[in-house]
N, CA, C, O and CB atoms as a CASP TS submission, in Angstrom:
PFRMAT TS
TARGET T0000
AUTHOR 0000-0000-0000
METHOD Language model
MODEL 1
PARENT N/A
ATOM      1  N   UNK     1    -143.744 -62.013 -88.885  1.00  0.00           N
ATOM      2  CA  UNK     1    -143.588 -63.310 -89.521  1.00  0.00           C
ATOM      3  C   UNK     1    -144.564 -63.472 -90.688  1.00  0.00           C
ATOM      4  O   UNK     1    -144.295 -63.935 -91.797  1.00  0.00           O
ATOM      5  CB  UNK     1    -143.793 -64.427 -88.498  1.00  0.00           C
ATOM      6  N   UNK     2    -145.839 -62.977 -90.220  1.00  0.00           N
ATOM      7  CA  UNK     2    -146.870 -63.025 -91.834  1.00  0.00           C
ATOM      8  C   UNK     2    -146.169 -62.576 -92.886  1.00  0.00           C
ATOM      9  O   UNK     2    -145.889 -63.241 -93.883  1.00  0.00           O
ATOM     10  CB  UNK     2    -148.286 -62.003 -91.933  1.00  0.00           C
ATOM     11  N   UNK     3    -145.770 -61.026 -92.598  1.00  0.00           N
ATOM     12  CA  UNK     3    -145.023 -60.586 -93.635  1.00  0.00           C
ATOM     13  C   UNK     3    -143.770 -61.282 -94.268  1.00  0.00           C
ATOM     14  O   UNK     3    -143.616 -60.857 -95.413  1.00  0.00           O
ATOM     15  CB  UNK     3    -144.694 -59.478 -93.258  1.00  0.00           C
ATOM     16  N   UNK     4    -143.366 -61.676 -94.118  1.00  0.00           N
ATOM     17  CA  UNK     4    -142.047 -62.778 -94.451  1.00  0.00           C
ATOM     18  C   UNK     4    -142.780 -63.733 -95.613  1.00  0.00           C
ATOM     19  O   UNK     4    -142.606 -63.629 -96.827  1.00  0.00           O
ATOM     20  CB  UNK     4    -141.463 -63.923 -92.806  1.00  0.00           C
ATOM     21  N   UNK     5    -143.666 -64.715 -94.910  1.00  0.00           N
ATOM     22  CA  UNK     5    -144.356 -65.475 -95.560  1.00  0.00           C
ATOM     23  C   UNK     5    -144.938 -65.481 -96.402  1.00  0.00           C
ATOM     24  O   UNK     5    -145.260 -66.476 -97.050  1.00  0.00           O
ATOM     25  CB  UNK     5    -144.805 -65.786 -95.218  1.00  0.00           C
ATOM     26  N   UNK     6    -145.233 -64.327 -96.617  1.00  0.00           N
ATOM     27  CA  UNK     6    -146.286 -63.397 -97.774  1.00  0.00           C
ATOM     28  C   UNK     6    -145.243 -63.386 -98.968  1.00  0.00           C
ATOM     29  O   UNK     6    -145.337 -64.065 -99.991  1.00  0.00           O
ATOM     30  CB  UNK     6    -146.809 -61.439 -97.213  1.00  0.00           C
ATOM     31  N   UNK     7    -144.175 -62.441 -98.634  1.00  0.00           N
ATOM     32  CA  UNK     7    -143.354 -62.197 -99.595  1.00  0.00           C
ATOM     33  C   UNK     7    -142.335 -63.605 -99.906  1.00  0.00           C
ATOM     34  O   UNK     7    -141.795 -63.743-101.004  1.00  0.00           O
ATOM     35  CB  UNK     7    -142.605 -60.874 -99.155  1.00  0.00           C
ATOM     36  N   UNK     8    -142.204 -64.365 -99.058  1.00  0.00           N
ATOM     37  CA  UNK     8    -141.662 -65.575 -99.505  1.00  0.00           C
ATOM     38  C   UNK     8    -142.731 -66.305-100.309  1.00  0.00           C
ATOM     39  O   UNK     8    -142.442 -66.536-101.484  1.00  0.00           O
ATOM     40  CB  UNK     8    -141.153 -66.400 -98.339  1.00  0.00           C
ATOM     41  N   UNK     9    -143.812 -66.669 -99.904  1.00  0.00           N
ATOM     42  CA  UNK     9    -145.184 -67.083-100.931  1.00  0.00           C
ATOM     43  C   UNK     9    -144.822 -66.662-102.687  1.00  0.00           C
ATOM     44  O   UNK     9    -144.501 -67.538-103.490  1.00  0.00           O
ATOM     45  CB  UNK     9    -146.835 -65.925-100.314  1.00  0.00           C
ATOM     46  N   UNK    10    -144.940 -65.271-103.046  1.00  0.00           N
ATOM     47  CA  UNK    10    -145.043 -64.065-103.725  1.00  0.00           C
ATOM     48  C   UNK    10    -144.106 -64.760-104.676  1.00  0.00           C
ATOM     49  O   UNK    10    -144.411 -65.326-105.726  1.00  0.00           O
ATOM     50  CB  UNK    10    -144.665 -62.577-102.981  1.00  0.00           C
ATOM     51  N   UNK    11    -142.766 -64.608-104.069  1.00  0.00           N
ATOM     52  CA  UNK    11    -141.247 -65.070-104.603  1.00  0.00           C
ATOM     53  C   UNK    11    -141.321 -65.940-105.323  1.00  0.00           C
ATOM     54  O   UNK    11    -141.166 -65.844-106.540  1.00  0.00           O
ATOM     55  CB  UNK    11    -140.267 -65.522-103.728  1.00  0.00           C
ATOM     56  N   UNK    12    -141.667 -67.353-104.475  1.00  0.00           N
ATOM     57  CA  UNK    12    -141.714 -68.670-105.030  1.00  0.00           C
ATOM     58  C   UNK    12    -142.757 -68.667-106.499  1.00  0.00           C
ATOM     59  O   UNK    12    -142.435 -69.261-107.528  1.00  0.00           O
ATOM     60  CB  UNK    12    -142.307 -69.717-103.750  1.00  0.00           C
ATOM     61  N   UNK    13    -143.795 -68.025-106.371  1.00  0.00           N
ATOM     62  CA  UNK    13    -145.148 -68.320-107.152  1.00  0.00           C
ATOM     63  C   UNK    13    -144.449 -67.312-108.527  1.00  0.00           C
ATOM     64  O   UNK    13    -144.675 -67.532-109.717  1.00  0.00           O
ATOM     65  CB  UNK    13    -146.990 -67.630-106.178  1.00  0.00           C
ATOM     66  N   UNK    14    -143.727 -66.392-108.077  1.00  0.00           N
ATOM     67  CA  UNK    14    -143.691 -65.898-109.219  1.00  0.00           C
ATOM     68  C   UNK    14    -142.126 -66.349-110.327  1.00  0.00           C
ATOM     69  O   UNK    14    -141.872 -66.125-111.510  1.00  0.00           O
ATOM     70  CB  UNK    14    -143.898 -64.355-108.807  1.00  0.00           C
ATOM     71  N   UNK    15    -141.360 -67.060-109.209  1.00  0.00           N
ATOM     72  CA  UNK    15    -140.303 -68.056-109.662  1.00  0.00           C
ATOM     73  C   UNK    15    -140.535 -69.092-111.068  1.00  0.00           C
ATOM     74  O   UNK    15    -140.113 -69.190-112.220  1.00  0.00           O
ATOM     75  CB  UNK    15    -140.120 -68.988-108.386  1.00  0.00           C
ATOM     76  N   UNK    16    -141.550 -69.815-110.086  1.00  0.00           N
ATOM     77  CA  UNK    16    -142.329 -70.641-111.004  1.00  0.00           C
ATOM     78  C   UNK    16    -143.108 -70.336-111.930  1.00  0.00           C
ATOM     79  O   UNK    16    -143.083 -71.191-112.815  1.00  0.00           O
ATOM     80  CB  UNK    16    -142.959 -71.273-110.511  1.00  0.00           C
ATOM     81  N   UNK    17    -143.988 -69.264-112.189  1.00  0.00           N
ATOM     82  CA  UNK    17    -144.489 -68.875-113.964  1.00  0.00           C
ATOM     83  C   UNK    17    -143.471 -68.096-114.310  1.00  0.00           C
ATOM     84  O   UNK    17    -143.341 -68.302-115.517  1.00  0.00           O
ATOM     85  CB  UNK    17    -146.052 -67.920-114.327  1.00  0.00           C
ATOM     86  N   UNK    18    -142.915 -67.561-114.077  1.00  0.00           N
ATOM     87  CA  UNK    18    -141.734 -67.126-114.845  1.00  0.00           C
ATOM     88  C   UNK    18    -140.853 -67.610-115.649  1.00  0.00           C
ATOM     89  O   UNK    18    -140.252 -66.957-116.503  1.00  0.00           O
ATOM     90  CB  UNK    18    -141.119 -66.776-114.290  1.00  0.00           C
ATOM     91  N   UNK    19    -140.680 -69.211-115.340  1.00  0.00           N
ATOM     92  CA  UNK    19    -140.699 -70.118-116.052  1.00  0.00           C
ATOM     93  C   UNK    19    -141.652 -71.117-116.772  1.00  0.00           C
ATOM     94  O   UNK    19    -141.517 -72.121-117.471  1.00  0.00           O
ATOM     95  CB  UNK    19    -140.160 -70.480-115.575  1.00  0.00           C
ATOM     96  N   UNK    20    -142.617 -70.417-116.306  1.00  0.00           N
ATOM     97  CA  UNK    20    -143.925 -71.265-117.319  1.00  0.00           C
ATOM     98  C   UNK    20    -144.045 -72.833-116.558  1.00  0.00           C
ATOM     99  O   UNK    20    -144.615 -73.718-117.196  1.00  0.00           O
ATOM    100  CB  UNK    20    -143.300 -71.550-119.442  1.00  0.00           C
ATOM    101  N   UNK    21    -143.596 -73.085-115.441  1.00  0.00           N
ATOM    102  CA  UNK    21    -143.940 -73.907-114.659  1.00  0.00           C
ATOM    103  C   UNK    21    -144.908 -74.599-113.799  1.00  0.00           C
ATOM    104  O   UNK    21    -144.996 -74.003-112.726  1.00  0.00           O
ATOM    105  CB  UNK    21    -143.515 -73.730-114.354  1.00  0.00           C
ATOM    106  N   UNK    22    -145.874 -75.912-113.881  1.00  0.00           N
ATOM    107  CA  UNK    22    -146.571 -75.634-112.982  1.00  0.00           C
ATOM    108  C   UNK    22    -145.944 -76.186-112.118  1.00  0.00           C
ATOM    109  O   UNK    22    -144.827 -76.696-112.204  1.00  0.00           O
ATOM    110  CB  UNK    22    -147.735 -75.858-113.060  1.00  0.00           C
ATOM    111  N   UNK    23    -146.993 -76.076-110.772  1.00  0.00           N
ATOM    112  CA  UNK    23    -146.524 -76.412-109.315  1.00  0.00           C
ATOM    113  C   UNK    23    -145.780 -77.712-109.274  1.00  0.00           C
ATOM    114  O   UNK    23    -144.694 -77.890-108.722  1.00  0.00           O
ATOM    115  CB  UNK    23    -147.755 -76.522-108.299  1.00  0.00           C
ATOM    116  N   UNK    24    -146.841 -79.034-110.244  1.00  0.00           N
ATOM    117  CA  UNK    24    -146.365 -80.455-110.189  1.00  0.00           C
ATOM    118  C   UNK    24    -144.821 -80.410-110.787  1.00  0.00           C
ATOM    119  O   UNK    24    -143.994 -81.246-110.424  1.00  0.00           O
ATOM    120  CB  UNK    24    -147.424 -81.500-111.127  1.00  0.00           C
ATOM    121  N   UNK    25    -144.466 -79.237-111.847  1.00  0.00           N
ATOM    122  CA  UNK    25    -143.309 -79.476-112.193  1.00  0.00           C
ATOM    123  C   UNK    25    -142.181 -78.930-111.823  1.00  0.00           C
ATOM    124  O   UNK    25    -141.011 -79.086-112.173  1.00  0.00           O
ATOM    125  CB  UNK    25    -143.321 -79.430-113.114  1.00  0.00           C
ATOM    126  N   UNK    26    -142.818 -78.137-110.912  1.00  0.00           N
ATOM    127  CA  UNK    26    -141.540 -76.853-109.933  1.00  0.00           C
ATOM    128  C   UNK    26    -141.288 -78.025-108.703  1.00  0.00           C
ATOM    129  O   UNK    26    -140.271 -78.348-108.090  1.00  0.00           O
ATOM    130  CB  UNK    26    -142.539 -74.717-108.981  1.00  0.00           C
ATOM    131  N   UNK    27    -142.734 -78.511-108.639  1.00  0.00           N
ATOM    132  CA  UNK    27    -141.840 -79.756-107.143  1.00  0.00           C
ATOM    133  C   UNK    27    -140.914 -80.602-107.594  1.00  0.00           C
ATOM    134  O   UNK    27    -140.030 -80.807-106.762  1.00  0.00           O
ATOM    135  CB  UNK    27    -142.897 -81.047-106.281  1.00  0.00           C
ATOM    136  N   UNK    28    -140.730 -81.447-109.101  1.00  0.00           N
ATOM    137  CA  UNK    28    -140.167 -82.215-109.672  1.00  0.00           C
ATOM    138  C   UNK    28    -138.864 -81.661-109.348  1.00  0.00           C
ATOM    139  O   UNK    28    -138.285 -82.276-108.453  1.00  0.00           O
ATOM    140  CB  UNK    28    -140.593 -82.411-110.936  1.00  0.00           C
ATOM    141  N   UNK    29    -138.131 -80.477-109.928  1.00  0.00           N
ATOM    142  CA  UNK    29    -137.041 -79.898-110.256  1.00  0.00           C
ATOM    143  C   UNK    29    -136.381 -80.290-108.442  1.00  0.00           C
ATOM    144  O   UNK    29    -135.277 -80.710-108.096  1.00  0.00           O
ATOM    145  CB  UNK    29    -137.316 -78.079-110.952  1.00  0.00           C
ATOM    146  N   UNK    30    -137.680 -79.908-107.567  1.00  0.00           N
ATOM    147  CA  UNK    30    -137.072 -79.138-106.158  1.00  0.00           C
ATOM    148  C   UNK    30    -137.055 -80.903-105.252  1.00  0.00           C
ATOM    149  O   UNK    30    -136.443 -81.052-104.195  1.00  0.00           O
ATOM    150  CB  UNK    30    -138.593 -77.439-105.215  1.00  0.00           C
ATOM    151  N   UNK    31    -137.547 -81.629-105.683  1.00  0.00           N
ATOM    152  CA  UNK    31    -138.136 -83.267-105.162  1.00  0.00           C
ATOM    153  C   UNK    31    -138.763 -83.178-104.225  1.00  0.00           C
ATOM    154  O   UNK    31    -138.632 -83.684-103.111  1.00  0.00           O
ATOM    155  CB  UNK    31    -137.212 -84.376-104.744  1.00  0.00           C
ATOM    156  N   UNK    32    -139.720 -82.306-104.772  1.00  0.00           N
ATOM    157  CA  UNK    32    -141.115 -81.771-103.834  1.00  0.00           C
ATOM    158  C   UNK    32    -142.575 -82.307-104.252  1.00  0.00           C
ATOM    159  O   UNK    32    -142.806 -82.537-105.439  1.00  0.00           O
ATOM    160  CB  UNK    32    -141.281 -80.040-103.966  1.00  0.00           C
ATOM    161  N   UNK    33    -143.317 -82.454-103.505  1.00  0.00           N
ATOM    162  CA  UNK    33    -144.949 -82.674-104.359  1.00  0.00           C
ATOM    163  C   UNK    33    -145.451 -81.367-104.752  1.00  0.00           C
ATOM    164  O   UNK    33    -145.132 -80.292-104.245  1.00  0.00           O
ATOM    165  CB  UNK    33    -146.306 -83.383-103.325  1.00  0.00           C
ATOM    166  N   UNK    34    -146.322 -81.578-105.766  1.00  0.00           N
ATOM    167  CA  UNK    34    -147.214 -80.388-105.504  1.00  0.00           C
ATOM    168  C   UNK    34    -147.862 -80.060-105.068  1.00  0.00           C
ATOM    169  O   UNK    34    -148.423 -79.114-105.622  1.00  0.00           O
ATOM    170  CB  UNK    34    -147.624 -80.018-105.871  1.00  0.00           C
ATOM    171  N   UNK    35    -148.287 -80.404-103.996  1.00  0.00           N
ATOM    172  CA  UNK    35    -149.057 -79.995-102.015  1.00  0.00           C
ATOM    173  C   UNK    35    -147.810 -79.150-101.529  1.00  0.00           C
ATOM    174  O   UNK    35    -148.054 -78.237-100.741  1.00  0.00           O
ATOM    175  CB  UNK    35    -149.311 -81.876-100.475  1.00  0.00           C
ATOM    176  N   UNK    36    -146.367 -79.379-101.955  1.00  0.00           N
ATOM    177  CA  UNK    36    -145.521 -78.756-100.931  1.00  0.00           C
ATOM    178  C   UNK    36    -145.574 -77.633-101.170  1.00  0.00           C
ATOM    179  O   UNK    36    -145.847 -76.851-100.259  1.00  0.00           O
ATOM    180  CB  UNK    36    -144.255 -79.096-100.792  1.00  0.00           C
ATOM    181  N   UNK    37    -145.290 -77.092-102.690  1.00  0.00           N
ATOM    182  CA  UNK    37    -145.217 -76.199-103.560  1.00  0.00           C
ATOM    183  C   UNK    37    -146.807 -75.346-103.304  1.00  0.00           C
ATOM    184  O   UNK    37    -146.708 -74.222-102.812  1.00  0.00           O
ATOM    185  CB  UNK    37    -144.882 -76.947-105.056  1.00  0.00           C
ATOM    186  N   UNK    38    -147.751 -75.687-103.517  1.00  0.00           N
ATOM    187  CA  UNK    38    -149.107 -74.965-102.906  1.00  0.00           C
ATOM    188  C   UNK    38    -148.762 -74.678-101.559  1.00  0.00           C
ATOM    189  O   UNK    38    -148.927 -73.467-101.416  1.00  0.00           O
ATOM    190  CB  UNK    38    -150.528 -75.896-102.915  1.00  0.00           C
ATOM    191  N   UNK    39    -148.432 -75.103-100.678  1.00  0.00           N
ATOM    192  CA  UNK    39    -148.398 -74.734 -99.337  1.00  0.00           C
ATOM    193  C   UNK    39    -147.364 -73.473 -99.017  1.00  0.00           C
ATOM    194  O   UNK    39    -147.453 -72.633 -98.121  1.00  0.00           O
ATOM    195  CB  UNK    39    -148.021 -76.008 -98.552  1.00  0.00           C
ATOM    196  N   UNK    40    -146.167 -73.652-100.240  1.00  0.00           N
ATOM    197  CA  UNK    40    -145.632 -72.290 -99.775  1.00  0.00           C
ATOM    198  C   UNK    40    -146.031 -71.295-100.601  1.00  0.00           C
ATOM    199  O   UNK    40    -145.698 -70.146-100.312  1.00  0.00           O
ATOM    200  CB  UNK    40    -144.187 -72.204 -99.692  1.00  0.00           C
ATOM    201  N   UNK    41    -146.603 -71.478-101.458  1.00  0.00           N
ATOM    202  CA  UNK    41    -147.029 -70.209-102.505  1.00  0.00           C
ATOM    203  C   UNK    41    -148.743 -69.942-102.042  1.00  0.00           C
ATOM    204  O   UNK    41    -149.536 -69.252-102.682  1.00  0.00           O
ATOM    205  CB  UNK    41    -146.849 -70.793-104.552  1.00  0.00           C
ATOM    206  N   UNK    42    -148.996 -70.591-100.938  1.00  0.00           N
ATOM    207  CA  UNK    42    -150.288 -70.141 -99.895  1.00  0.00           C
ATOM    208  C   UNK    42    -150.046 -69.514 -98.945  1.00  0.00           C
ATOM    209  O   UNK    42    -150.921 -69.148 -98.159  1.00  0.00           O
ATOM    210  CB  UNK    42    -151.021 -71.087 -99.282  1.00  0.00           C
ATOM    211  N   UNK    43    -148.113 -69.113 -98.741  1.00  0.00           N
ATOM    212  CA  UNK    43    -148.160 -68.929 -97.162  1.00  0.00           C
ATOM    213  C   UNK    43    -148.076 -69.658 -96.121  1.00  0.00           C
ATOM    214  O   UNK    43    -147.556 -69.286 -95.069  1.00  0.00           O
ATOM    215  CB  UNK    43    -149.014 -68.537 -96.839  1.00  0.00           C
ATOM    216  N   UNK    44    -148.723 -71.070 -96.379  1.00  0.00           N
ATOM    217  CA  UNK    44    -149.097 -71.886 -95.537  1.00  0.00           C
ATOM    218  C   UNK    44    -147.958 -72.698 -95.026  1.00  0.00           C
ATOM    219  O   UNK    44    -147.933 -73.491 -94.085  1.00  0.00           O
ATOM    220  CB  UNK    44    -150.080 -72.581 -96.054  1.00  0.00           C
ATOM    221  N   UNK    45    -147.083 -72.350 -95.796  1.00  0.00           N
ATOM    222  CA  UNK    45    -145.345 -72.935 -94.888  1.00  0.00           C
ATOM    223  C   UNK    45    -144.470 -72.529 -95.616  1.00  0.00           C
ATOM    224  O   UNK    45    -144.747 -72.319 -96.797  1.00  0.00           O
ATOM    225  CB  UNK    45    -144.865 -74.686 -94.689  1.00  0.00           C
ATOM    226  N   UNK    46    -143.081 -72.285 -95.099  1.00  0.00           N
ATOM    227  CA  UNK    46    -141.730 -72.011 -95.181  1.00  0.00           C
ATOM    228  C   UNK    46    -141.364 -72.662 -95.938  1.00  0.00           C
ATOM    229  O   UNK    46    -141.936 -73.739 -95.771  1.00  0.00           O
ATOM    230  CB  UNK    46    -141.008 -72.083 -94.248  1.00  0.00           C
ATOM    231  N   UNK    47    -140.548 -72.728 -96.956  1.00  0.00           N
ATOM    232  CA  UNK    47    -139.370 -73.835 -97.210  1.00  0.00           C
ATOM    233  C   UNK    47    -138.374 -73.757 -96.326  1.00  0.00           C
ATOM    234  O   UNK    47    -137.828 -72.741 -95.896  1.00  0.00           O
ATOM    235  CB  UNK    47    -138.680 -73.753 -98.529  1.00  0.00           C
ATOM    236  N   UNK    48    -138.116 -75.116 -96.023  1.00  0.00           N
ATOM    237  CA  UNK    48    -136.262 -75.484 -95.341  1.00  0.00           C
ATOM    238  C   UNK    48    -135.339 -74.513 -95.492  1.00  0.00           C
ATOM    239  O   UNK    48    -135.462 -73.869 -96.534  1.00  0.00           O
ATOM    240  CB  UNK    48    -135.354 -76.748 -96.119  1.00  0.00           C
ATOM    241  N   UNK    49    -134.513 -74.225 -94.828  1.00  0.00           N
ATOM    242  CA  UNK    49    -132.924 -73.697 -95.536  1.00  0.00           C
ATOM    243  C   UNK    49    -132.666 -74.860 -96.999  1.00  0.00           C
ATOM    244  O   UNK    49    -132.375 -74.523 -98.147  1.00  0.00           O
ATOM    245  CB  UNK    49    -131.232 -74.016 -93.992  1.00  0.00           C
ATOM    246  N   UNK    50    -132.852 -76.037 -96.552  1.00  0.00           N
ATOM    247  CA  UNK    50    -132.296 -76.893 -97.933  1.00  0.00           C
ATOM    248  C   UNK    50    -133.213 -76.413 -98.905  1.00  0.00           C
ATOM    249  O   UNK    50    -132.367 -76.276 -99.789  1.00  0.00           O
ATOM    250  CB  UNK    50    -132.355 -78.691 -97.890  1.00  0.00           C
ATOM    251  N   UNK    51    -134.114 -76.101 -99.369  1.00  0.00           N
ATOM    252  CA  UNK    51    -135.139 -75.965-100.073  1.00  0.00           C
ATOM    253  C   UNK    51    -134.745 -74.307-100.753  1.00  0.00           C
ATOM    254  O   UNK    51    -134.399 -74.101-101.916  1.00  0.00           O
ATOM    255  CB  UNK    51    -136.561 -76.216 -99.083  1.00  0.00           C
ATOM    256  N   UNK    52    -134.895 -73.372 -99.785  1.00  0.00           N
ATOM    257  CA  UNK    52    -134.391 -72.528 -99.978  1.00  0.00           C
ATOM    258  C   UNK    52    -133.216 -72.438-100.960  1.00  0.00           C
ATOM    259  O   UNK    52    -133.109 -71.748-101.974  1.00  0.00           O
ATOM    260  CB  UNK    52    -134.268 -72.253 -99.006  1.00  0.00           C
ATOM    261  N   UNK    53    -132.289 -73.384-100.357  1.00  0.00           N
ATOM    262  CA  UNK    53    -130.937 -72.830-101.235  1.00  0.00           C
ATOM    263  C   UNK    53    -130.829 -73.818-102.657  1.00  0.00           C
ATOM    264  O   UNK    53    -129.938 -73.682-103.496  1.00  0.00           O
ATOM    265  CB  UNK    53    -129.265 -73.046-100.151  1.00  0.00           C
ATOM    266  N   UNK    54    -132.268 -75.141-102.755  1.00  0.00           N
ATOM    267  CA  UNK    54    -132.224 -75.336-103.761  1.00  0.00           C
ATOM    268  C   UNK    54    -132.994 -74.837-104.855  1.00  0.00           C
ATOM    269  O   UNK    54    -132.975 -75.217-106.026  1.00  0.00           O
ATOM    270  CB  UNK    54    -132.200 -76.197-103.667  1.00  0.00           C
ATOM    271  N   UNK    55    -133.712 -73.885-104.293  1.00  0.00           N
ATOM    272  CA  UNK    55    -134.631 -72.960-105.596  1.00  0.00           C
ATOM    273  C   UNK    55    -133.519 -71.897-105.846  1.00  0.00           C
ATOM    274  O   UNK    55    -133.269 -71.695-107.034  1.00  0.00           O
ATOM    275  CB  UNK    55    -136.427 -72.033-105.032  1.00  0.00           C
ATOM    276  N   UNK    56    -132.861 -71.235-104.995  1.00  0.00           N
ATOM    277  CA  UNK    56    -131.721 -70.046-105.284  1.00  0.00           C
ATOM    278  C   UNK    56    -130.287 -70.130-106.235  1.00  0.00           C
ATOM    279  O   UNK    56    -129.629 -69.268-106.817  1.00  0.00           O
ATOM    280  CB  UNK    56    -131.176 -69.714-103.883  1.00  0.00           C
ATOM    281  N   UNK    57    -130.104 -72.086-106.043  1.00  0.00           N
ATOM    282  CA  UNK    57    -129.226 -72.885-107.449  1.00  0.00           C
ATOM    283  C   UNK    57    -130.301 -72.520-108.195  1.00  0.00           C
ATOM    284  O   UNK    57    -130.513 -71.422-108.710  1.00  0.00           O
ATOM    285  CB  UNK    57    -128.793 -74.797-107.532  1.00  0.00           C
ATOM    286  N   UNK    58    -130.936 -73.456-108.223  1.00  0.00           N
ATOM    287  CA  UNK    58    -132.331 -74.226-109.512  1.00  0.00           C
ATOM    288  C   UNK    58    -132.294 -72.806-110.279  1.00  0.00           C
ATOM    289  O   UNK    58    -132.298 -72.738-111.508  1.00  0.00           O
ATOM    290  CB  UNK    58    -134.552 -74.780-108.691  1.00  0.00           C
ATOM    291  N   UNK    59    -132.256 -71.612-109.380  1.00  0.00           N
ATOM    292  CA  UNK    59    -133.195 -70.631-110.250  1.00  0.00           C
ATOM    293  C   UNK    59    -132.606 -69.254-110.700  1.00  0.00           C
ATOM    294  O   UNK    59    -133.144 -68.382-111.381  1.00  0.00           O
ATOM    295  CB  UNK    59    -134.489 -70.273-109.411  1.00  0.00           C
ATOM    296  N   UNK    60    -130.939 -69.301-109.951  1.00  0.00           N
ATOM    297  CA  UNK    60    -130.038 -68.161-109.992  1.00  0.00           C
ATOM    298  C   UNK    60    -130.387 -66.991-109.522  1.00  0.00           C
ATOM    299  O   UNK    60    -129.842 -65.978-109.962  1.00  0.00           O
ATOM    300  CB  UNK    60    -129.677 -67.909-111.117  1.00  0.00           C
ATOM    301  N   UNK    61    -131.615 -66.909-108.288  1.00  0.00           N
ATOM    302  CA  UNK    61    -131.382 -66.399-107.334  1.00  0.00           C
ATOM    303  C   UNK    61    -130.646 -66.038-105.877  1.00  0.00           C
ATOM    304  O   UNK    61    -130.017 -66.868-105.220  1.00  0.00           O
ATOM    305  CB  UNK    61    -131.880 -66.516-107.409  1.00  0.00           C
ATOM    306  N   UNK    62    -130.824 -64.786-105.539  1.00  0.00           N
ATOM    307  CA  UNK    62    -130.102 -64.787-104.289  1.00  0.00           C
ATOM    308  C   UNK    62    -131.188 -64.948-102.873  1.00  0.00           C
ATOM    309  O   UNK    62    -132.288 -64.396-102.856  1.00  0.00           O
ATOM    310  CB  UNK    62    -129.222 -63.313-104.277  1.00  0.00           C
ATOM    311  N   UNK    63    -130.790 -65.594-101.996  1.00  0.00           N
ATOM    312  CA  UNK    63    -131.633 -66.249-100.746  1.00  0.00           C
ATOM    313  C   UNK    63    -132.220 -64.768-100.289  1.00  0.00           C
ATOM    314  O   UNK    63    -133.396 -64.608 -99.961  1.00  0.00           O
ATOM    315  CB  UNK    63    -130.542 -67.218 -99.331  1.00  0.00           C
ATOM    316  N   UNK    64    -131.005 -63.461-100.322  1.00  0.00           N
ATOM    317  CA  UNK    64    -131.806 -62.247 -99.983  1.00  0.00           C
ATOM    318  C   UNK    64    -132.755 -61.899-101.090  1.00  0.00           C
ATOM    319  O   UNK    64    -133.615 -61.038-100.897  1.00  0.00           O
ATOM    320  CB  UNK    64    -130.895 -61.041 -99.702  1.00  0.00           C
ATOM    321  N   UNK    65    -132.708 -62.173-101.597  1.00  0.00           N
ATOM    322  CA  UNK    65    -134.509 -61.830-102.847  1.00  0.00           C
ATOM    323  C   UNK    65    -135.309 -62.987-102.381  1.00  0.00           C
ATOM    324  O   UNK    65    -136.397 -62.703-101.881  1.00  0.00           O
ATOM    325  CB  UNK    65    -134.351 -62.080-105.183  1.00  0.00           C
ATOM    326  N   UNK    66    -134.888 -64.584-102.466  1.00  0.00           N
ATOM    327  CA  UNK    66    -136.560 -65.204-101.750  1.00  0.00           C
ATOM    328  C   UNK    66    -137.059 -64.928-100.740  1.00  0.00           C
ATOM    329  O   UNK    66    -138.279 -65.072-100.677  1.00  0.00           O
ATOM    330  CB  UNK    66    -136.760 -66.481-101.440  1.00  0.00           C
ATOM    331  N   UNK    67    -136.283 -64.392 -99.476  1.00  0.00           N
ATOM    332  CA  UNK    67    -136.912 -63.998 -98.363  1.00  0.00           C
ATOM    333  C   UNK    67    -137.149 -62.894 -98.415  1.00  0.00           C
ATOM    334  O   UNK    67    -137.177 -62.213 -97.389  1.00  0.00           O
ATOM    335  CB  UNK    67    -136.413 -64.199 -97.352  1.00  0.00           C
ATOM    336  N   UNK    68    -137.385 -62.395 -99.603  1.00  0.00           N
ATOM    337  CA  UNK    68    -137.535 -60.825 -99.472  1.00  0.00           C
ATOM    338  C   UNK    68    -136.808 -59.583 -98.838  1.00  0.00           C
ATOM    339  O   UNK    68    -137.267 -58.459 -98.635  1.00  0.00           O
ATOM    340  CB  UNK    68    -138.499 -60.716 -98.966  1.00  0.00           C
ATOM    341  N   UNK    69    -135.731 -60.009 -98.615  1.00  0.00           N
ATOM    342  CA  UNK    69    -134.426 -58.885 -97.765  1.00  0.00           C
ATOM    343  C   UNK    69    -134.039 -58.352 -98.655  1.00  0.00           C
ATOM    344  O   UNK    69    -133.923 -57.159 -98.374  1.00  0.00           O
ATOM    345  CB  UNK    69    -133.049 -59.401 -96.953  1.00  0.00           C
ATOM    346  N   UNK    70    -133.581 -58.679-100.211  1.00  0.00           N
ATOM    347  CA  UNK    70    -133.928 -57.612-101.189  1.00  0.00           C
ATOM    348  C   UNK    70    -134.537 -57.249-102.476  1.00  0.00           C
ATOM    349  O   UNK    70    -135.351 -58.172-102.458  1.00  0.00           O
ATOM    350  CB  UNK    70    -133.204 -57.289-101.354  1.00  0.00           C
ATOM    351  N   UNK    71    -134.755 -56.738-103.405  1.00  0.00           N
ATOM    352  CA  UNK    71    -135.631 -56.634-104.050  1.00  0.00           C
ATOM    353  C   UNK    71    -135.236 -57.128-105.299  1.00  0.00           C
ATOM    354  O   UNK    71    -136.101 -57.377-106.140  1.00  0.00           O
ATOM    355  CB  UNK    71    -136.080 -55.523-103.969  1.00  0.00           C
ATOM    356  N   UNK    72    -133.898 -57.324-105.566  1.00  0.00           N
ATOM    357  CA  UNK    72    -133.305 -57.887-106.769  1.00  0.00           C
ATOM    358  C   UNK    72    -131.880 -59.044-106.480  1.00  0.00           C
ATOM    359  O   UNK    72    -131.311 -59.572-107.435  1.00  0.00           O
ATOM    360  CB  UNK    72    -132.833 -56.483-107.676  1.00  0.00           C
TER
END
C-alpha cells in the first residue's frame, strides 16, 4: 500500500507542475483545498474514486497511469 501511495503522490505532484500549477490552483480546478492537494502529493492520503476520475478528465489521463498500473 506505501508503494501505491508513493507513486500516486509522484503522479498527482507531477500532474500539477506540468501545468505550471500550484497546489491552491490544482484544488480550484478539482474543488479541493490546498491541504487536500498537499496531503496527496505527501502520501498522506488517497484521492476518492471521484477525485481520481476527476484529475484523469481535468488532465487526459488514464486512472491506470495515476495509480501507477501503467507507465503511460
Amino acid at each position: 500500500m506505501l508503494d501505491t501511495m508513493k507513486v500516486v503522490a509522484k503522479r498527482i505532484k507531477e500532474l500539477r507542475m506540468e501545468r505550471e500549477l500550484s497546489q491552491e490552483s490544482f484544488g480550484k480546478l478539482l474543488h479541493v483545498s490546498q491541504d487536500t492537494v498537499s496531503l496527496w502529493e505527501n502520501g498522506r492520503a488517497l484521492p476518492t474514486t471521484e477525485f481520481v476520475i476527476a484529475m484523469c478528465r481535468q488532465f487526459d489521463v488514464s486512472a491506470d497511469y495515476l495509480l501507477g498500473l501503467r507507465d503511460y
